[in-house]
MARLO-772636 format. One line per field, with one value per residue: residue number from 1; residue in three letters; x, y, z of N, C-alpha, C in turn. Coordinates in pm, 1 decimal, m for minus. Layout:
<recs>
lodren c(NUM:...)
vokol c(ALA:...)
nc1 c(X:...)
nc2 c(Y:...)
nc3 c(Z:...)
cac1 c(X:...)
cac2 c(Y:...)
cac3 c(Z:...)
cc1 c(X:...)
cc2 c(Y:...)
cc3 c(Z:...)
</recs>
This chain:
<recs>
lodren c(1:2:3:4:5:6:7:8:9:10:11:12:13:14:15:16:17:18:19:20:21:22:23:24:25:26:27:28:29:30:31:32:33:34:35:36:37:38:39:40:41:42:43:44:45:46:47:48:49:50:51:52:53:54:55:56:57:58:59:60:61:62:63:64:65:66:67:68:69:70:71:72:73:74)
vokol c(UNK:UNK:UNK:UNK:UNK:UNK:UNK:UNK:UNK:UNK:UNK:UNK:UNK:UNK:UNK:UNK:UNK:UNK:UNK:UNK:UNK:UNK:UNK:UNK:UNK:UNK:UNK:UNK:UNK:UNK:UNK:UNK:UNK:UNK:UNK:UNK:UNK:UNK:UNK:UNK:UNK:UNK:UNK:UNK:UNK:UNK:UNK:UNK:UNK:UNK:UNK:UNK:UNK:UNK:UNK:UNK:UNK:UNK:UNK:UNK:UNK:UNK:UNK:UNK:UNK:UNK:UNK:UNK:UNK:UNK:UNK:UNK:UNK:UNK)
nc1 c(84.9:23.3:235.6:0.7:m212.5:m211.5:m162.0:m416.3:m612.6:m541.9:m589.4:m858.5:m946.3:m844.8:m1006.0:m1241.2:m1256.9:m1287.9:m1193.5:m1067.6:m1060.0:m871.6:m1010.1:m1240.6:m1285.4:m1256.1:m1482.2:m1669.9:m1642.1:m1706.9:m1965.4:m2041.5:m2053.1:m2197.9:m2426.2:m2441.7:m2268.9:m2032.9:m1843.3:m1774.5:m1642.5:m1459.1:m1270.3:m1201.9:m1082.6:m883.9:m737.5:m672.0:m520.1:m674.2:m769.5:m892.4:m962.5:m1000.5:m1216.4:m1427.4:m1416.7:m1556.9:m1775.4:m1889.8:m1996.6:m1938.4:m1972.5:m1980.8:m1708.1:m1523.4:m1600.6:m1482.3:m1225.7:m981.0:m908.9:m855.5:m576.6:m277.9)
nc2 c(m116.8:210.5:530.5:752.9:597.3:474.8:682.6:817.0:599.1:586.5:833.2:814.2:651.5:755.2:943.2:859.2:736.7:923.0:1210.4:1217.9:1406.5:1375.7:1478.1:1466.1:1208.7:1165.6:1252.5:1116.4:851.2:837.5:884.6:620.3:488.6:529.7:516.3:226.5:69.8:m125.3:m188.8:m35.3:199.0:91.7:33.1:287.3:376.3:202.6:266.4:534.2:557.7:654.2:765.6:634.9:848.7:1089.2:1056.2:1028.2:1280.1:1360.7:1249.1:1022.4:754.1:631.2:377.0:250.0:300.2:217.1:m106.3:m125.4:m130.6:m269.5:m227.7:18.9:314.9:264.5)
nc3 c(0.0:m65.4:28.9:45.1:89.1:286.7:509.5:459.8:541.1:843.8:906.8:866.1:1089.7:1316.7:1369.8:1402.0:1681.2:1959.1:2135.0:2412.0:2740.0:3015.6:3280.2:3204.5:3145.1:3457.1:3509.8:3380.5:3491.7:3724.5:3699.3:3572.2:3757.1:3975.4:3809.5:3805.4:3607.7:3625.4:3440.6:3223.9:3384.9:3481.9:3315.2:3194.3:3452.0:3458.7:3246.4:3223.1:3463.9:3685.5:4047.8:4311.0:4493.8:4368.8:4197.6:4387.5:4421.6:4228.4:4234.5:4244.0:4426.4:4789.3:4775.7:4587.8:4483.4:4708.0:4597.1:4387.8:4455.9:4387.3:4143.4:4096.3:4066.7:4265.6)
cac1 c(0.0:142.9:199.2:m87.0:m350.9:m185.5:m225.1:m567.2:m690.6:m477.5:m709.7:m1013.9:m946.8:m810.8:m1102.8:m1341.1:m1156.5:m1350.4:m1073.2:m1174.6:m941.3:m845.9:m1085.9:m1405.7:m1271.0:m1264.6:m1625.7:m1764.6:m1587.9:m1806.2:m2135.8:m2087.3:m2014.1:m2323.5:m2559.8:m2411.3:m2216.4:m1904.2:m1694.2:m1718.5:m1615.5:m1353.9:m1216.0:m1179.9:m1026.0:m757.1:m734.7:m653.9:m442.6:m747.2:m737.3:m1004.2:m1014.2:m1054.7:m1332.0:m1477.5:m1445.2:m1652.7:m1938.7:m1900.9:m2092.5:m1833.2:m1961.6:m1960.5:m1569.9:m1475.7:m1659.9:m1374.7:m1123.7:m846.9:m886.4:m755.7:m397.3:m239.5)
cac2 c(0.0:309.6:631.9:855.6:555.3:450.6:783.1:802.1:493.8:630.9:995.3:773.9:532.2:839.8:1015.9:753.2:739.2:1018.7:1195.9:1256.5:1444.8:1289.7:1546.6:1411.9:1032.8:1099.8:1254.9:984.5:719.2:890.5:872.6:513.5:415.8:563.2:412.9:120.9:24.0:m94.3:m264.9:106.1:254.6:m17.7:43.4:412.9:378.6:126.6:372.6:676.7:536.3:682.8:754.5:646.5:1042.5:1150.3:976.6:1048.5:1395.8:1390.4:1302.5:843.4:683.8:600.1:214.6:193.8:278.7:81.6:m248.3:m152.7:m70.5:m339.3:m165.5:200.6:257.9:334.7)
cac3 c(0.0:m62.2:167.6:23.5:104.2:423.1:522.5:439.9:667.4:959.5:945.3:930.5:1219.6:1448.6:1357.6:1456.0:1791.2:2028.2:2207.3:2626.8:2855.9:3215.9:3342.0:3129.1:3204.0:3583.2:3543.0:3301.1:3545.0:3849.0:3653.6:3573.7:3909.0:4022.6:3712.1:3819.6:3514.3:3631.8:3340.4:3149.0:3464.9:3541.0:3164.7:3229.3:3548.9:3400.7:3086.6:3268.9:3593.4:3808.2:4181.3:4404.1:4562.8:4259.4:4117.0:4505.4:4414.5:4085.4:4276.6:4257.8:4577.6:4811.5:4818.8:4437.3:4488.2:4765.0:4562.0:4253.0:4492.8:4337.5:3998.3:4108.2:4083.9:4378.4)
cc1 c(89.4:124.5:50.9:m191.1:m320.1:m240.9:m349.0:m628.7:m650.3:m571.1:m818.3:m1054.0:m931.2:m909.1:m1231.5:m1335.3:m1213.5:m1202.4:m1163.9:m991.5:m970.0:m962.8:m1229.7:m1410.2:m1320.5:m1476.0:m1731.9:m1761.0:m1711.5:m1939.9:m2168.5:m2108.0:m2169.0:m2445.0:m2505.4:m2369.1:m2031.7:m1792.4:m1685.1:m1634.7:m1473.6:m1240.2:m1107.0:m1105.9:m890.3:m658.6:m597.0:m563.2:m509.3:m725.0:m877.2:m1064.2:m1062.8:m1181.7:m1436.8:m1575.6:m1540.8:m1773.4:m1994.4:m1931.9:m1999.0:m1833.9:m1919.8:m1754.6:m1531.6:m1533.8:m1551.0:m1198.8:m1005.6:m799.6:m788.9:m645.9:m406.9:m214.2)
cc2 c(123.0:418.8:683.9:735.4:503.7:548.3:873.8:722.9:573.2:738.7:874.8:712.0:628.4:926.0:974.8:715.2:867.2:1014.1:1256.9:1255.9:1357.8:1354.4:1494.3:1257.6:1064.2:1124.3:1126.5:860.0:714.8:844.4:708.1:444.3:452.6:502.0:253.2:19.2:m26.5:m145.5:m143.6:180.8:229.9:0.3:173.1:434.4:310.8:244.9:531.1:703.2:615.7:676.5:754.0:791.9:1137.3:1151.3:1044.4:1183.5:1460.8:1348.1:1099.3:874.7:630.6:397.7:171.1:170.0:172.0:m73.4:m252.1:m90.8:m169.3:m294.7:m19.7:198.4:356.0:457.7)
cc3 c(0.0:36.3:154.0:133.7:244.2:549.8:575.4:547.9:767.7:994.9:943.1:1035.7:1364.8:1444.9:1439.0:1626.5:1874.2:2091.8:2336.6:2673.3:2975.8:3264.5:3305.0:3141.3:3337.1:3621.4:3474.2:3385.8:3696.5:3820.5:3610.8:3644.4:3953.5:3900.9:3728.1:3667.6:3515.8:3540.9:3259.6:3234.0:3485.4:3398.3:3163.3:3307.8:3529.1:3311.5:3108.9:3416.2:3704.0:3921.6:4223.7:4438.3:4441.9:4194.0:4236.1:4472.1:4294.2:4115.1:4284.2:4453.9:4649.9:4794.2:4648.2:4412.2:4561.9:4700.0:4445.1:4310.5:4433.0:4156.4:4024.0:4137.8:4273.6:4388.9)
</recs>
């Protein structure tokens, strides 16, 4: 394949690709915790080397944390 079309795929795949700051992870990670969704949450939290206090602070239920507490980095 040559550069031009290589290229080409590469813009459509990174395009397709939503970009989310740390700041919109730790809030999205909060809101799943609380809709009780935790493998998006748990994803996010991997994703983004999340802190428990953090997540706390975006407004997550403290029990929903402590139940994914072996996921959050230290």
């Amino acid at each position: 394949m040559g550069k031009s079309k290589t290229r080409i795929l590469r813009k459509g795949i990174n395009n397709q690709i939503p970009k989310i700051t740390r700041d919109e992870a730790i809030i999205k990670a909060a809101n799943h915790l609380n809709d009780n969704n935790p493998i998006d949450a748990g994803s996010l939290i991997t994703l983004f080397g999340l802190n428990a206090e953090e997540v706390l602070e975006a407004g997550a239920s403290y029990e929903s944390v402590v139940a994914m507490k072996n996921i959050f980095a230290k």
